[in-house]
C-alpha positions as CSV (number, residue, x, y, z in Angstrom):
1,X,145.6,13.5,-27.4
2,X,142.1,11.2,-27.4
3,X,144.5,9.1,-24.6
4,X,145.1,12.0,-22.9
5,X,141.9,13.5,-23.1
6,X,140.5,9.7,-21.2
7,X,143.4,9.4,-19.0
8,X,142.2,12.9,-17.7
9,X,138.5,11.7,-17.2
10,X,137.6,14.3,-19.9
11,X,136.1,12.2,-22.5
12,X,133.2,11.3,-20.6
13,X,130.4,13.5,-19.3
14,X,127.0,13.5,-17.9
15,X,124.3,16.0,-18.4
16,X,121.0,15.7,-17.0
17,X,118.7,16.2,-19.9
18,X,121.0,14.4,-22.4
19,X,122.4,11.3,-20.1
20,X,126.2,10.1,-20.9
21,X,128.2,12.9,-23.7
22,X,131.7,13.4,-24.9
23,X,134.0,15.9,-24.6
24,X,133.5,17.2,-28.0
25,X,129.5,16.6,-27.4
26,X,129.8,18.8,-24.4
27,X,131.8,21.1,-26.7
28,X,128.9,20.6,-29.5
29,X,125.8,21.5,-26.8
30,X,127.8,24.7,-25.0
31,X,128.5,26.4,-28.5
32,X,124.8,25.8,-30.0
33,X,123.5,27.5,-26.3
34,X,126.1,30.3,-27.4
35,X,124.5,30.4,-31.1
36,X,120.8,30.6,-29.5
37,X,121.3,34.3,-28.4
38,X,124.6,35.7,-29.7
39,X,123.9,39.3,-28.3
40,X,123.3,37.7,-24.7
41,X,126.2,37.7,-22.0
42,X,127.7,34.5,-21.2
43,X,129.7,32.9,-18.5
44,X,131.5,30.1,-19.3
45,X,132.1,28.0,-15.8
46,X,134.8,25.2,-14.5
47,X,134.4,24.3,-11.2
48,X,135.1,21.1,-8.8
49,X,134.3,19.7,-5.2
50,X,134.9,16.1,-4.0
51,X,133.8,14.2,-1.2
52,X,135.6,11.7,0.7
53,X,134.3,7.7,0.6
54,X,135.0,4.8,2.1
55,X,136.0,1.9,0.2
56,X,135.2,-1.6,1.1
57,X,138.9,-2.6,2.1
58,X,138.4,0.2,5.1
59,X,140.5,3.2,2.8
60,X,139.3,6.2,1.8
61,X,139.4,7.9,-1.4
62,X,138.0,10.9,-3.2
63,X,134.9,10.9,-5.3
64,X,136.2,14.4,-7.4
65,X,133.5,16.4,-9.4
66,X,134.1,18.5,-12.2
67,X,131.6,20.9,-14.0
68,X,131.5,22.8,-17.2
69,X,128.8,25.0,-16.7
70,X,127.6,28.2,-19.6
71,X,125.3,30.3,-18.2
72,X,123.3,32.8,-19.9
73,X,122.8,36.0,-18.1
74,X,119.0,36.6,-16.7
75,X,117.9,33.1,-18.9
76,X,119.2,30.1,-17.2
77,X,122.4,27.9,-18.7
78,X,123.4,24.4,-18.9
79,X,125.8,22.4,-17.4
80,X,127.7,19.2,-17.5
81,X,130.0,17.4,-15.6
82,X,132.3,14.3,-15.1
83,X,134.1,12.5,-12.1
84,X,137.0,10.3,-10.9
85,X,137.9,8.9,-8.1
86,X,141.5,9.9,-6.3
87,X,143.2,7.7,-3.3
88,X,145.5,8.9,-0.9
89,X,144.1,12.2,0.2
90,X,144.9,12.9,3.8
91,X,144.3,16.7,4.2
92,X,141.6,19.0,3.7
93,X,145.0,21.0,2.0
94,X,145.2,18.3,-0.4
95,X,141.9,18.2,-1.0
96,X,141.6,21.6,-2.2
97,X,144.6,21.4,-4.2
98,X,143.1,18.3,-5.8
99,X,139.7,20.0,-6.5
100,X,141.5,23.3,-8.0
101,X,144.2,20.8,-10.3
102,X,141.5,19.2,-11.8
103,X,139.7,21.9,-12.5
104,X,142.8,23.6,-14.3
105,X,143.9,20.1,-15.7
106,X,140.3,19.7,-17.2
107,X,140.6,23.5,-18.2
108,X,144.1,23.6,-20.3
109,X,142.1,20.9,-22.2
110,X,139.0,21.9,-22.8
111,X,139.4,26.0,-23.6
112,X,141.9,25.3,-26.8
113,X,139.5,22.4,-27.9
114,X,136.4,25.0,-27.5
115,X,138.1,27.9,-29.1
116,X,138.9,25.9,-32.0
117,X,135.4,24.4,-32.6
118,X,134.5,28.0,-31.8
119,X,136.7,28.8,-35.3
120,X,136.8,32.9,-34.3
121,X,133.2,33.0,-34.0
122,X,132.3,33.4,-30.8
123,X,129.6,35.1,-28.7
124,X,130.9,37.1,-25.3
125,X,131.9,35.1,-22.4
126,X,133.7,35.5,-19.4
127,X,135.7,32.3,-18.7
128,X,136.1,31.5,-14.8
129,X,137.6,29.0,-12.6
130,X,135.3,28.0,-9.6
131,X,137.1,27.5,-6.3
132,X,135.8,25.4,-3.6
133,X,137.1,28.0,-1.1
134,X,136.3,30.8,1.0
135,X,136.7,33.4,3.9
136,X,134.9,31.8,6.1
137,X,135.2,28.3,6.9
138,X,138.6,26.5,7.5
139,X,139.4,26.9,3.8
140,X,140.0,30.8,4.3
141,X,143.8,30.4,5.0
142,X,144.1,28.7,1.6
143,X,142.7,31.2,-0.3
144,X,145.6,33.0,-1.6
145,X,147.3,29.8,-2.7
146,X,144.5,28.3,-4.8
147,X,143.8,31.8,-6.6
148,X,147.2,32.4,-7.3
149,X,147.3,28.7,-8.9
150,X,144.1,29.7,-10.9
151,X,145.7,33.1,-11.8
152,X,149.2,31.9,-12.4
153,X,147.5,29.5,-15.3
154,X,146.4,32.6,-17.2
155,X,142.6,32.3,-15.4
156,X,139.8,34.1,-13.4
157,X,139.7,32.6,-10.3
158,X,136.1,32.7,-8.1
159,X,136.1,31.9,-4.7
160,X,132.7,31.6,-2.1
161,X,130.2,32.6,-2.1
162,X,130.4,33.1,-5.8
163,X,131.9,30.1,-6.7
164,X,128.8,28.2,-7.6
165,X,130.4,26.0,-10.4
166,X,132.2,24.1,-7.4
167,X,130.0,24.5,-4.4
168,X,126.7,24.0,-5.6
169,X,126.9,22.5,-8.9
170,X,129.7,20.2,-8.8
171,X,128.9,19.5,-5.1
172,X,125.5,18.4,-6.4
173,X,127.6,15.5,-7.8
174,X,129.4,14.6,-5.5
């Protein structure tokens, strides 16, 4: 699993107050936040955007952004997040599909690994997938296609303009 878990990127995160963490650090900071105010509301965020650069031998590949975000309701959250970098990209199709498969990827990992550190104890949260996608915009015609991906996985979808987790905090990344 630990090869896995670095294969996927998922072992190593950035946070802005905290610098480089781990998966299970990440884990570790999300469910103290939870413990601070059990009574509050909670929404627990995966989300991903990706911009394209240029390497130096003239290609282009895809600097991919994923963020875990918890967000207390009316008080603020925190948020982490970790990228990769993806060649042969050609399509704004594929680019979507790319942002929404590593978003579930990182997902199917991360909500057994939380729920088990968790141990049945957990305040409420609503868990949603972030989707870089939207009505308007060239992304529109894509819409059903990524949701049904998030859906079909057993997960909320969000799309624009409230999917935050991917277009402003993951973007922020990029």
């Amino acid at each position: 699993m630990q090869n896995q878990q670095e294969e996927n990127g998922n072992g190593v995160f950035r946070s802005t107050t905290l610098g480089v963490v781990s998966l299970e650090q990440v884990i570790h900071h999300i469910k103290s936040f939870l413990k601070e105010d059990p009574n509050a509301f909670y929404s627990l965020i995966i989300g991903s955007d990706s911009h394209e650069k240029n390497e130096t031998n003239g290609k282009k590949s895809l600097n991919l952004v994923t963020a875990v975000v918890v967000h207390r309701k009316g008080f603020g959250g925190r948020y982490f997040w970790k990228n990769r970098h993806q060649k042969n990209i050609h399509s704004l199709r594929e680019k979507i599909y790319s942002e929404t498969l590593e978003s579930l990827n990182f997902a199917l990992v991360f909500v057994p690994l939380f729920k088990k550190s968790l141990n049945g104890s957990a305040p409420v949260y609503n868990l949603e997938i972030h989707v870089d996608v939207g009505e308007h915009g060239e992304t529109r015609d894509m819409i059903k296609e990524v949701v049904g991906m998030v859906v079909g996985n057993g997960f909320v979808a969000k799309t624009k303009p409230e999917a935050y987790g991917a277009s402003y905090v993951a973007d922020k990344h990029t």
